[in-house]
NUROFI-519063 format. One record per residue: x, y, z negated of N, C-alpha, C in turn. Coordinates in pm, whole numbers, padded with zeros to 5 digits, always signed. Layout:
N
XYZXYZXYZ...
This chain:
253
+03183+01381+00290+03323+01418+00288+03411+01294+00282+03378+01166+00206+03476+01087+00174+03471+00984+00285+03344+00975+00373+03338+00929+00519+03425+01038+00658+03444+01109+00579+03540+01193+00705+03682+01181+00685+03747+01231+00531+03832+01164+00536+03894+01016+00562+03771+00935+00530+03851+00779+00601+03846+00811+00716+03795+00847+00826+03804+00847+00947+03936+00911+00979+03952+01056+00920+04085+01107+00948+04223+00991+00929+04232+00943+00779+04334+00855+00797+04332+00727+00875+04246+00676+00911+04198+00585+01008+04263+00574+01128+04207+00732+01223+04272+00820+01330+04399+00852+01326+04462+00876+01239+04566+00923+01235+04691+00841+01369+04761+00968+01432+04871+00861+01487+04828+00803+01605+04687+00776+01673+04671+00718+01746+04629+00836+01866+04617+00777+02021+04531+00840+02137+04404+00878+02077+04345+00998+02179+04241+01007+02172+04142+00883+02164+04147+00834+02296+04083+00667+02294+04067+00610+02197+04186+00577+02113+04208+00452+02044+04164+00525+01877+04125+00636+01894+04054+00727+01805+03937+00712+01803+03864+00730+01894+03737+00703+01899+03669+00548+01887+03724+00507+01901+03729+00357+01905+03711+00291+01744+03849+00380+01665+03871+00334+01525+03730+00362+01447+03709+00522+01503+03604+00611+01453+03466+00494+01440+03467+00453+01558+03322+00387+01601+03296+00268+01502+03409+00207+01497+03415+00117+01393+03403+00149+01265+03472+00241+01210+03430+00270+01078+03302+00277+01034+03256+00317+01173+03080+00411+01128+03031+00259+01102+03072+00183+01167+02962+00082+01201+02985-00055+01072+03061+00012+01038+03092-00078+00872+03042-00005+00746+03005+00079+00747+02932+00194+00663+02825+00186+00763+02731+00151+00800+02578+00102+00825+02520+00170+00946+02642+00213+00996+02514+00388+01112+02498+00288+01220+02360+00260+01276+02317+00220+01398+02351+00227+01505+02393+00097+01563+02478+00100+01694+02440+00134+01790+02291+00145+01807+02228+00232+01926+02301+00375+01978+02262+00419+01829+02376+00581+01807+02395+00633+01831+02524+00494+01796+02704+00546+01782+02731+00512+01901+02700+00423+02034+02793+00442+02142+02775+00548+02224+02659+00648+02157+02643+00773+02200+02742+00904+02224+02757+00879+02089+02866+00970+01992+02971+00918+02025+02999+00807+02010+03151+00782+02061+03219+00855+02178+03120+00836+02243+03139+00841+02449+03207+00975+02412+03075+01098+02323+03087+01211+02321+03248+01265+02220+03288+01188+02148+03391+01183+02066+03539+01178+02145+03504+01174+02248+03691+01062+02281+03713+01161+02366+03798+01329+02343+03856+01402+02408+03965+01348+02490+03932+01408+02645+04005+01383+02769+03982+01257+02817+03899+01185+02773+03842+01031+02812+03703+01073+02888+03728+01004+03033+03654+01010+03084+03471+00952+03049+03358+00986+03055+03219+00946+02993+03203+00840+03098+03147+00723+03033+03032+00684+03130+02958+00755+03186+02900+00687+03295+02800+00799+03423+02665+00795+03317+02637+00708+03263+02547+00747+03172+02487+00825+03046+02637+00821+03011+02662+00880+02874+02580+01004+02867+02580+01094+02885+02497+01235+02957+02395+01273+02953+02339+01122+02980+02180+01071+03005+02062+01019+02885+02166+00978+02754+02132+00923+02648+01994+00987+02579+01920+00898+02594+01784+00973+02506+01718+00811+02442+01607+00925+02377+01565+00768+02277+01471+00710+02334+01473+00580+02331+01448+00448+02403+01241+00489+02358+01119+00502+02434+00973+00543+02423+00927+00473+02314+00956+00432+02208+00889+00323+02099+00723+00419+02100+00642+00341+02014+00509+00365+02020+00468+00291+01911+00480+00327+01796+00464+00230+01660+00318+00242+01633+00299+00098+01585+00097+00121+01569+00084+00156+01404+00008+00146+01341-00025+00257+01216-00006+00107+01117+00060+00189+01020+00080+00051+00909-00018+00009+00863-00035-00079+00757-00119-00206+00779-00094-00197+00570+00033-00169+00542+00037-00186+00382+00154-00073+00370+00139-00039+00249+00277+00030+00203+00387-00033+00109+00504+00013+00107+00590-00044+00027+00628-00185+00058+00786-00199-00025+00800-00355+00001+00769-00434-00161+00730-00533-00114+00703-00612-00232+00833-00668-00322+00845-00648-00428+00940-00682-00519+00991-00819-00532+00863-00925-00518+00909-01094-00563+00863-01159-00457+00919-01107-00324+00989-01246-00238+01124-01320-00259+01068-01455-00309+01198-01505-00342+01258-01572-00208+01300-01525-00166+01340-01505+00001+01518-01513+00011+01617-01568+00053+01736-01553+00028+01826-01484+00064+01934-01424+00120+01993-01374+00197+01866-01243+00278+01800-01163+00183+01695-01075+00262+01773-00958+00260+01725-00830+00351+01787-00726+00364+01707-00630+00261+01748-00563+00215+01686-00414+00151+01646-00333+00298+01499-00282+00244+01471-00202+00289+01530-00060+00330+01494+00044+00431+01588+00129+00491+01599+00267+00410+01425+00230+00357+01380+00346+00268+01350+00482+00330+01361+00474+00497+01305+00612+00547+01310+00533+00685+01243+00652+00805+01212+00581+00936+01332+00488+00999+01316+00431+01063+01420+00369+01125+01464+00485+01234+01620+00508+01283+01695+00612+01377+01626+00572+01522+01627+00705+01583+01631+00669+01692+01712+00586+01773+01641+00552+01873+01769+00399+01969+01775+00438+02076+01893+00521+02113+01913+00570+02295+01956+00466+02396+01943+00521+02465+01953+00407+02605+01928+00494+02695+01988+00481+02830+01985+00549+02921+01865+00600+02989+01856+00744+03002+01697+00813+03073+01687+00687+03164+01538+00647+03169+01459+00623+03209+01447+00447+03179+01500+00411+03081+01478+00259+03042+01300+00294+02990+01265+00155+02997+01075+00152+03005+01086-00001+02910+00948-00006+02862+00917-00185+02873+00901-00220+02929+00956-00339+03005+00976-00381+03128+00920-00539+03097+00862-00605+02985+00781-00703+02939+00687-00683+02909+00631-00553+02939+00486-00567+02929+00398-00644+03067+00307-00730+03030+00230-00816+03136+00320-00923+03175+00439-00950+03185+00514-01037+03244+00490-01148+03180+00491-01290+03298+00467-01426+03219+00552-01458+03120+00437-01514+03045+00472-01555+02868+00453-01727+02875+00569-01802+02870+00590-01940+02855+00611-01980+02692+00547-02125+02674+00611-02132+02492+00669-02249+02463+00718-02330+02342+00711-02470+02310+00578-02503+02280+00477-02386+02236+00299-02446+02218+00256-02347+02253+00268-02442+02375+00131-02350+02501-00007-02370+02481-00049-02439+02388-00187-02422+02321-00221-02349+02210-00192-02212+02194-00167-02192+02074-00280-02216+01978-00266-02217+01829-00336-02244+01776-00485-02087+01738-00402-02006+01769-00504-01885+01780-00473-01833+01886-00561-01767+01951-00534-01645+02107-00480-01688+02213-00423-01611+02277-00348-01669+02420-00225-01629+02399-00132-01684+02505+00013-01630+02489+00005-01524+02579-00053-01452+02648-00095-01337+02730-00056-01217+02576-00126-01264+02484-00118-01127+02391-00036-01053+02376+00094-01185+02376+00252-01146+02324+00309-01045+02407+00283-00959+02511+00318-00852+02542+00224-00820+02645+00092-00804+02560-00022-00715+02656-00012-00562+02606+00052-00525+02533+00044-00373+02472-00025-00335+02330-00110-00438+02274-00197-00414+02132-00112-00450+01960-00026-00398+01983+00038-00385+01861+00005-00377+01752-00117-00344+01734-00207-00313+01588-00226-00402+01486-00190-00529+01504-00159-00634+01385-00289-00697+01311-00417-00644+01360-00511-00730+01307-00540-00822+01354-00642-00862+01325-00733-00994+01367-00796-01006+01480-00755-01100+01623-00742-01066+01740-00646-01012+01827-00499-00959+01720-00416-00860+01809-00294-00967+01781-00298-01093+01752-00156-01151+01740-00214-01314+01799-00081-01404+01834-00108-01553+01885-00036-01607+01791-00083-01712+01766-00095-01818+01682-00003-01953+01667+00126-01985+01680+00151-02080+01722+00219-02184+01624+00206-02322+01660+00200-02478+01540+00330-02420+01442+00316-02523+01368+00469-02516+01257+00602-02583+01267+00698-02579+01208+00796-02561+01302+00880-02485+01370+01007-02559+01440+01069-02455+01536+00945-02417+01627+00954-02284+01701+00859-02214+01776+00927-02158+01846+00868-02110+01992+00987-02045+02090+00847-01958+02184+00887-01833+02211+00794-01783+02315+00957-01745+02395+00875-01723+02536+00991-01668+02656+00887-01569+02749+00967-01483+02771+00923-01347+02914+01012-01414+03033+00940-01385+03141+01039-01371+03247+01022-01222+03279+01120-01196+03300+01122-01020+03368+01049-01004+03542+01088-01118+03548+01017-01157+03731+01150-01123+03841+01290-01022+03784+01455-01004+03811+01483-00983+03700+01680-01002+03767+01736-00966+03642+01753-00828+03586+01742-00791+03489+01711-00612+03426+01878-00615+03312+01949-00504+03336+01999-00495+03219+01893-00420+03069+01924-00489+03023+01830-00500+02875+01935-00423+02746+01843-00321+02699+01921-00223+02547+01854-00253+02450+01735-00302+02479+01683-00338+02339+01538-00440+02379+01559-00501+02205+01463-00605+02219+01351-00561+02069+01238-00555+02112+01162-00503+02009+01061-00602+01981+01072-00634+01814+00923-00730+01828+00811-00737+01708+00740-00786+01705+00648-00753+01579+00575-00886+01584+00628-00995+01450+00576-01131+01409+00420-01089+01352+00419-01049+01222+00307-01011+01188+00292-00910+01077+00243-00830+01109+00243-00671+01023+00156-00621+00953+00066-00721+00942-00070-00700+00859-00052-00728+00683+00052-00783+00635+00094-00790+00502+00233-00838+00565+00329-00826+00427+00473-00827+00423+00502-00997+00425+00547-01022+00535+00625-01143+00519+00744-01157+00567+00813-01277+00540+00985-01316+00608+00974-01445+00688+00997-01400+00870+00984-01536+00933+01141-01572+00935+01098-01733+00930+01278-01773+00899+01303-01804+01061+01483-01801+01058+01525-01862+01166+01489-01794+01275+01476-01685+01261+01471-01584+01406+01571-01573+01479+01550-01584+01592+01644-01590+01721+01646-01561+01856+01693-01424+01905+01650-01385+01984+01779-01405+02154+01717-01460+02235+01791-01496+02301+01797-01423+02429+01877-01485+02533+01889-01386+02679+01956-01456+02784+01885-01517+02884+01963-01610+02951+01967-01591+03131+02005-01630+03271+01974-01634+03377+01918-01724+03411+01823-01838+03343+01744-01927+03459+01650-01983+03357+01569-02001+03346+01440-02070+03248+01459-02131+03165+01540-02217+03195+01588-02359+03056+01681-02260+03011+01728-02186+03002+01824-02136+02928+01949-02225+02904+01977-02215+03003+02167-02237+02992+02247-02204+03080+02251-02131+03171+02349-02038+03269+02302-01913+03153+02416-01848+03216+02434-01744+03083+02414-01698+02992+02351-01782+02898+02317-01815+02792+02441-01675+02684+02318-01608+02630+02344-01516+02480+02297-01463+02362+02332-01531+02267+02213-01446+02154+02252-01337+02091+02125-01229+02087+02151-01093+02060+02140-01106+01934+02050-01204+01834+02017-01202+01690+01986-01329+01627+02059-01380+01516+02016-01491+01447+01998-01484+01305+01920-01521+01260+01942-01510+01115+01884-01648+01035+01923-01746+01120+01974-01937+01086+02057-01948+01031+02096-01905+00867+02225-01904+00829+02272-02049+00833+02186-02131+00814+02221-02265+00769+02221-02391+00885+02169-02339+01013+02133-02416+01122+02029-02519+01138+01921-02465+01031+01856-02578+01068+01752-02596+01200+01790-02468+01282+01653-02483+01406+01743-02554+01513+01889-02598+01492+01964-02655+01567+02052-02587+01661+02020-02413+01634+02070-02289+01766+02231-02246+01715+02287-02329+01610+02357-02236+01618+02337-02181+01438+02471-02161+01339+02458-02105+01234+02463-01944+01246+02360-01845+01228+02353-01679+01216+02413-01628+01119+02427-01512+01198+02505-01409+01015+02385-01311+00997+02258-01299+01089+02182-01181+01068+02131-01250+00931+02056-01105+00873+02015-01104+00755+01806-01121+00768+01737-01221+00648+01605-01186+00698+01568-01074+00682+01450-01042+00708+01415-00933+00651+01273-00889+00656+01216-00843+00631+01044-00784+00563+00972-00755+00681+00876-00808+00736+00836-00711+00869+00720-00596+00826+00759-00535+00932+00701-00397+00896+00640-00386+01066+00544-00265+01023+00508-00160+01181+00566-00136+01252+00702-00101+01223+00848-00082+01304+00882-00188+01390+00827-00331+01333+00879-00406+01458+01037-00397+01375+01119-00481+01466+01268-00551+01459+01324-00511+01570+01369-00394+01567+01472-00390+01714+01631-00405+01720+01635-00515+01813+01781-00611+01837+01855-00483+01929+01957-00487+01937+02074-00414+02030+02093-00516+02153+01992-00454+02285+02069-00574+02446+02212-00565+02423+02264-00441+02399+02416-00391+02483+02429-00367+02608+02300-00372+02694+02287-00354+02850+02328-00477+02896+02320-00558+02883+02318-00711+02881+02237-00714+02975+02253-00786+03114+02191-00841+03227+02146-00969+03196+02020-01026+03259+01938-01147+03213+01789-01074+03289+01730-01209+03285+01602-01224+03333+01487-01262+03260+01577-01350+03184+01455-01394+03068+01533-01408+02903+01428-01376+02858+01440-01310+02687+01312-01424+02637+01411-01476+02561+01381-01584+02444+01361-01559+02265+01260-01545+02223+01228-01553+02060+01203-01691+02019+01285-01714+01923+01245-01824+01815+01218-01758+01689+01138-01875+01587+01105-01859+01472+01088-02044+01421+01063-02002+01235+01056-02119+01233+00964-02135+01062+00837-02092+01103+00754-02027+01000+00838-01909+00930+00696-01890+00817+00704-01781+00725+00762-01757+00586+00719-01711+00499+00715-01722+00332+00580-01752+00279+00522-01762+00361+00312-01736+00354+00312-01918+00430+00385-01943+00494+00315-02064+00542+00386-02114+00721+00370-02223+00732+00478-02309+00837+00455-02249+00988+00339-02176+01011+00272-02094+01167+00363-02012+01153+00416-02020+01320+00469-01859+01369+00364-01805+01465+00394-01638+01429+00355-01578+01495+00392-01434+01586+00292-01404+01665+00347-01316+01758+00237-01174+01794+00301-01060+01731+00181-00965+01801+00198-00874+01929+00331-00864+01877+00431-00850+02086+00572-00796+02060+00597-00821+02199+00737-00816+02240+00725-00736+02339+00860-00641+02333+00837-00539+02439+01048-00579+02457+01102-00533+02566+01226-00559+02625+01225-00440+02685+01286-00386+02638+01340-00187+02709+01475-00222+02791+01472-00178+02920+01525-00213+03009+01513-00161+03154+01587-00152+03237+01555-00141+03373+01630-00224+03508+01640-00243+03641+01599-00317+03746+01790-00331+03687+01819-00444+03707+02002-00483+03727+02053-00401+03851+02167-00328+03850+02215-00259+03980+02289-00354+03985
């Protein structure tokens, strides 16, 4: 009730539009998932025309592999960490028929030798988080990259460091660019470098616990070809790692 009335006085006085708009924002300062809400919005804004997509909205195929531990651990002394969600994570819509569109696609790194497995793993499909199902790579800043093989608009970026016990990789950074080196259109969807030390740039994201769920970033339908992860070790120790990356997405019109 006391989330509806702010919305009402919020709304008040304004267009439909500029209603839905306020609306969207509110939600999204009170915590509701932006996947969502640009759902609901679309569906919110009487006499405003929908996106051609809007219509179409369903939840993005996730495929979560079976947890590994329960609960979060109490004494990570970890800084700036997020609280847990305490129930499943929401569904994430995106327009019928977005796919993973990084599965099999070449996997480039800063250590192309990794120290365990191949970089093939990082989005062969084996999500399961044991021994054999993740790559290995030195300490340090760390960087894996996909090429899509074109450019795809991209809704989401899904990934899973390591899920076999609870840890916090620092300095995650998930990037999105048009040409390999990454600097024509260069964008980051997620940082959580509050302090800058991987050199990308100071983040406002928050760390946080990995789980089975994986970490899924918001594309925004963001066009790009290639999708960039950094890390920069753990709470367990200076190796990053990778058990895959999947990029939900389809062909750029």
């Amino acid at each position: 009730m006391k989330v509806q009335n702010r919305l009402a006085c919020l709304a008040l006085g304004h267009s439909p539009h500029r209603r839905a708009a306020i609306a969207l924002a509110a939600l999204l300062s009170l915590g509701a998932p932006p996947g969502t809400l640009r759902a609901r919005a679309a569906a919110q804004a009487p006499g405003q025309p929908a996106p051609a997509d809007a219509a179409k909205l369903v939840p993005i195929p996730i495929q979560l592999p079976k947890p590994m531990f329960e609960g979060t651990p109490e004494n990570l002394n970890v800084p700036n960490l997020q609280k847990p969600l305490g129930r499943p994570r929401d569904p994430f819509l995106a327009p019928a028929g977005v796919t993973n569109v990084a599965k099999g696609k070449k996997v480039t790194s800063s250590d192309m030798e990794p120290v365990i497995g191949e970089l093939t793993q990082v989005n062969d499909g084996d999500k399961k988080g044991a021994e054999g199902s993740f790559v290995e790579l030195g300490p340090g800043v760390q960087h894996v990259s996909i090429d899509l093989g074109a450019p795809h608009e991209i809704f989401a970026v899904l990934f899973w460091h390591f899920h076999k016990t609870p840890r916090v990789y620092f300095d995650v950074v998930v990037q999105l660019a048009d040409d390999p080196d990454f600097k024509k259109g260069l964008r980051t969807l997620f940082n959580n470098d509050h302090d800058n030390t991987s050199g990308l740039g100071a983040g406002k994201d928050m760390n946080y616990v990995e789980t089975a769920e994986g970490r899924l970033v918001d594309g925004k339908g963001s066009r790009a070809r290639y999708v960039r992860l950094y890390s920069k070790g753990n709470n367990a120790n200076d190796l990053n790692h990778y058990v895959e990356v999947e990029v939900f997405g389809r062909p750029a019109r």
